[in-house]
C-alpha positions as CSV (number, residue, x, y, z in Angstrom):
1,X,82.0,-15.3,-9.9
2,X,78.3,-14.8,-10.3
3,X,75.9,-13.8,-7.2
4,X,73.4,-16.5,-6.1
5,X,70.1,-15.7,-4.7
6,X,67.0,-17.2,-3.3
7,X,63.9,-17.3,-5.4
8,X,61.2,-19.4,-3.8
9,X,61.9,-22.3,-2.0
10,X,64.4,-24.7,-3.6
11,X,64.5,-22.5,-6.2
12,X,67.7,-19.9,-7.0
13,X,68.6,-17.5,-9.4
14,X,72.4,-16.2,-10.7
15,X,73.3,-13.0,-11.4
16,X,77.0,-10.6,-12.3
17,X,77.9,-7.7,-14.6
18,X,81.5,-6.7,-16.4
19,X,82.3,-3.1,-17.1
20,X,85.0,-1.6,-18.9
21,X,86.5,1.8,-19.4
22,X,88.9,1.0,-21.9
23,X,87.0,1.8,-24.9
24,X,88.8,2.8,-27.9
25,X,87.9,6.4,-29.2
26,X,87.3,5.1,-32.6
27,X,84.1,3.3,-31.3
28,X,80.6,4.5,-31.2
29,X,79.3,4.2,-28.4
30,X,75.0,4.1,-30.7
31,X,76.5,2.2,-33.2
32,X,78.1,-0.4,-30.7
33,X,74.4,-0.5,-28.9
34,X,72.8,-1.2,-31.8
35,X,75.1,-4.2,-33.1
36,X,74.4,-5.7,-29.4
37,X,70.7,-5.2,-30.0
38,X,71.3,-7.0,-33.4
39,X,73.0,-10.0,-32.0
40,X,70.6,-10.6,-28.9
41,X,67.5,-10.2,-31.2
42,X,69.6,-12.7,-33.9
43,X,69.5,-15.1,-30.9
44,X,66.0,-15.0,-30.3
45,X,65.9,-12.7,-27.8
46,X,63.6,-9.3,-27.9
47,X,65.2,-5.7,-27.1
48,X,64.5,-2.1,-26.1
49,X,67.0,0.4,-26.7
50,X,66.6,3.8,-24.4
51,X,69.0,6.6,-24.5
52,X,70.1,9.8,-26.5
53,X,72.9,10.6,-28.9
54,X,75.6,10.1,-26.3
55,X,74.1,7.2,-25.1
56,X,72.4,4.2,-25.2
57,X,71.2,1.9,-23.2
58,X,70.0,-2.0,-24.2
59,X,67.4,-4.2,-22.5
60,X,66.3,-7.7,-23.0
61,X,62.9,-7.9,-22.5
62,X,62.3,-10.4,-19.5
63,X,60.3,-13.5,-20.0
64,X,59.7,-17.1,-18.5
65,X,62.3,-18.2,-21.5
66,X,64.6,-15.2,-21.8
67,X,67.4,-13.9,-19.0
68,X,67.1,-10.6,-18.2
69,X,70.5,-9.0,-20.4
70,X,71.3,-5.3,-20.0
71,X,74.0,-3.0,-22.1
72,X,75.0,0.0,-21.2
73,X,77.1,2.9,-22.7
74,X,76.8,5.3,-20.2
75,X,80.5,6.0,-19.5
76,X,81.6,2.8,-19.8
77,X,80.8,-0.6,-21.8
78,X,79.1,-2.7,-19.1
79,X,77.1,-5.7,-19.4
80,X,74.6,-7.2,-16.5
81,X,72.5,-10.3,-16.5
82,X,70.1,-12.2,-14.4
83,X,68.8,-15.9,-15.1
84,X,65.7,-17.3,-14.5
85,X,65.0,-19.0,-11.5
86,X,65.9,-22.6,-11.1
87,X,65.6,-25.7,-9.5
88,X,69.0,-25.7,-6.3
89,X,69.7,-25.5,-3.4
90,X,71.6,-21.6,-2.5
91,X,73.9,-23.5,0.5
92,X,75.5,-25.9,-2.8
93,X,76.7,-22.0,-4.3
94,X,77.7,-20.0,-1.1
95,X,81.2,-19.3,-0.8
96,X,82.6,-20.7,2.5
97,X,85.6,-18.5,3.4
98,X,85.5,-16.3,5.5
């Protein structure tokens, strides 16, 4: 279940991550980064890759149009993602138990 957020007024925003641990040892872990990068930038989206030889770390560049989209290979595979904000109402999103 993603978080919800407040933006500005009548305005909210989702956000949630995966991780993983279970990552084959024939993977590697660059080569892996890079083939995200590939796929996000083959989907319009623009990328910065940070990191060494052990690891890398991916970032969508932010924009009015694009989510904020992160990969990360720094111990584990995890994924994290923001959208932009939208038109709703937080109180419709807010989970009611206690």
């Amino acid at each position: 279940i993603p978080d919800v957020e407040d933006c500005d007024e009548g305005y909210i925003r989702f956000s949630g991550w995966y991780a993983t641990t279970d990552i084959p040892d024939t993977r590697v872990k660059t080569d892996d980064a890079e083939l995200i990068a590939e796929y996000w930038e083959s989907r319009g989206l623009t990328t910065v890759i940070k990191g060494d030889s052990d690891s890398r770390v991916v970032f969508v560049t932010k924009t009015a149009t694009s989510p904020g989209l992160k990969f990360d290979t720094l111990g584990s595979y995890a994924f994290a993602g923001t959208t932009q904000c939208v038109p709703g109402d937080i109180d419709d999103f807010e989970d009611p138990s206690p």
